[in-house]
C-alpha positions as a Markdown table, in Angstrom:
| # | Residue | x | y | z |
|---|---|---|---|---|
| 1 | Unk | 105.7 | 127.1 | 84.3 |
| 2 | Unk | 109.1 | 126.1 | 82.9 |
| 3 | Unk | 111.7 | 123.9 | 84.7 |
| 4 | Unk | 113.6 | 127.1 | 86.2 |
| 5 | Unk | 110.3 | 128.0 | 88.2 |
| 6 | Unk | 109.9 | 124.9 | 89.4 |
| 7 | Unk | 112.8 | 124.4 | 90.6 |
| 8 | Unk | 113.1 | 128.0 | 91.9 |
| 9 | Unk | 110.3 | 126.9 | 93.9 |
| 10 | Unk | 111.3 | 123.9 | 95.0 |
| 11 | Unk | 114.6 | 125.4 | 96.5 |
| 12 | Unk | 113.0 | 127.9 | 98.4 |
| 13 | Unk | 111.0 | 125.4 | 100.2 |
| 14 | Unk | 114.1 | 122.8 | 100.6 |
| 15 | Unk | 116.6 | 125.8 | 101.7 |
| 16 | Unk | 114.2 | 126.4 | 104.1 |
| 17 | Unk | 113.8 | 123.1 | 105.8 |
| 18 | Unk | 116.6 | 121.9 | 108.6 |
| 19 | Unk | 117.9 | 118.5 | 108.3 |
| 20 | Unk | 115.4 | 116.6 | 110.8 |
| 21 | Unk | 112.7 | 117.7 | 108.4 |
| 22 | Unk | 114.4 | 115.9 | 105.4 |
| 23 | Unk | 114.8 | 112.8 | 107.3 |
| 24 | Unk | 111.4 | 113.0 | 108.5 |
| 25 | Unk | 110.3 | 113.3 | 104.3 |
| 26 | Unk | 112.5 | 110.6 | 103.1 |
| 27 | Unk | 111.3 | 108.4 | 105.8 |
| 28 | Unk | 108.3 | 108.9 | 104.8 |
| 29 | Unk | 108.5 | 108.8 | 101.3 |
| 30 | Unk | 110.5 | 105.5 | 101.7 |
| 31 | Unk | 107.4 | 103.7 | 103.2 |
| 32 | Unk | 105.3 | 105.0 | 100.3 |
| 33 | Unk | 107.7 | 103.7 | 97.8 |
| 34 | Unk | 107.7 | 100.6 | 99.6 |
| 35 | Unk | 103.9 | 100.3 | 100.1 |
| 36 | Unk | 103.1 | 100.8 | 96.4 |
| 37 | Unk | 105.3 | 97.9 | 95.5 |
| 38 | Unk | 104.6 | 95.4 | 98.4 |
| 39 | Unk | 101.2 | 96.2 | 99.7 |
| 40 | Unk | 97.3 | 96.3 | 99.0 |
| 41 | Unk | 95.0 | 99.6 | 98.1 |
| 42 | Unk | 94.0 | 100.2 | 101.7 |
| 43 | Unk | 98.0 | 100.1 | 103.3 |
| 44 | Unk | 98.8 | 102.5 | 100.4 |
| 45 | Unk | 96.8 | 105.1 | 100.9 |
| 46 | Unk | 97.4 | 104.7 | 104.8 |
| 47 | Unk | 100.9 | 105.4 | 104.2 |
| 48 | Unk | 100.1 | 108.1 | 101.9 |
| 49 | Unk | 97.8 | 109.9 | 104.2 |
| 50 | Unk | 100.9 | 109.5 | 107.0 |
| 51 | Unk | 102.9 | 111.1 | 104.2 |
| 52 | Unk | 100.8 | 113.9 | 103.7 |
| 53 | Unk | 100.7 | 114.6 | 107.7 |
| 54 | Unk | 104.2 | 114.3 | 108.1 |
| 55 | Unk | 104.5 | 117.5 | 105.2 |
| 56 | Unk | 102.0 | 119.2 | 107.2 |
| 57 | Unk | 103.3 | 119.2 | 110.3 |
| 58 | Unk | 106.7 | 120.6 | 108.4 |
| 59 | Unk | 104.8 | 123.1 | 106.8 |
| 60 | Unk | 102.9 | 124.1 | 109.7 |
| 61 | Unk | 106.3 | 124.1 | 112.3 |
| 62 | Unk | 108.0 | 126.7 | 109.7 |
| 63 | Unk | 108.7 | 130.0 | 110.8 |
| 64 | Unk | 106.2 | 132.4 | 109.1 |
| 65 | Unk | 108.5 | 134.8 | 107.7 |
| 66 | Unk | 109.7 | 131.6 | 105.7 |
| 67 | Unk | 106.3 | 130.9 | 104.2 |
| 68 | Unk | 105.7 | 134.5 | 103.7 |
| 69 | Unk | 108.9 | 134.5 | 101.5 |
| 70 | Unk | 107.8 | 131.1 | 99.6 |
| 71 | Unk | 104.8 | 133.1 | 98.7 |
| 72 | Unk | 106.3 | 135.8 | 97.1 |
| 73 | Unk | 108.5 | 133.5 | 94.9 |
| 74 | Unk | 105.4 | 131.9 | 94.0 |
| 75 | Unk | 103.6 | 134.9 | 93.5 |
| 76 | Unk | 106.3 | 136.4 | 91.2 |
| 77 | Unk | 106.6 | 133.1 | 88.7 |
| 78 | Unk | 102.6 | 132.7 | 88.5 |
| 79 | Unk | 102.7 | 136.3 | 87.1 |
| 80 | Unk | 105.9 | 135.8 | 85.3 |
| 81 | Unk | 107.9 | 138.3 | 87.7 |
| 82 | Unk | 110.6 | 135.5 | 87.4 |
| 83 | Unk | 114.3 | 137.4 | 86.9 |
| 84 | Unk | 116.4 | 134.4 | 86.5 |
């Protein structure tokens, strides 16, 4: 994939997301920064995991139809469908 696709597919997901969401991935992404410069092995991959929780809970609370339409983008630039 080139750097067009990927960010194709990144801004469907993102345009897709409300504000709380965001907040809820930054927060989260803060502690991880912050973990893997201040704490052990074990409180990294903690944090990590919380990470990973807090993008499923996101991904699971979007409407359908959203992830339906992520999946098509996807679908079009893994078999190089991509227009733009």
């Amino acid at each position: 994939m080139n750097i067009s696709e990927h960010a194709r597919i990144l801004s469907a997901y993102l345009r897709r997301l409300n504000k709380k969401d965001l907040d809820r991935i930054i927060k989260a992404d803060a502690k991880c920064w912050y973990a893997s410069q201040n704490n052990g092995t074990n409180e990294q991959i903690k944090v990590q995991n919380e990470f990973d929780s807090v993008i499923l809970d996101i991904m699971g609370n979007m409407l359908s139809h959203d992830r339906e339409n992520i999946t098509t983008i996807v679908a079009k630039i893994v078999n190089r469908e991509v227009t733009a």
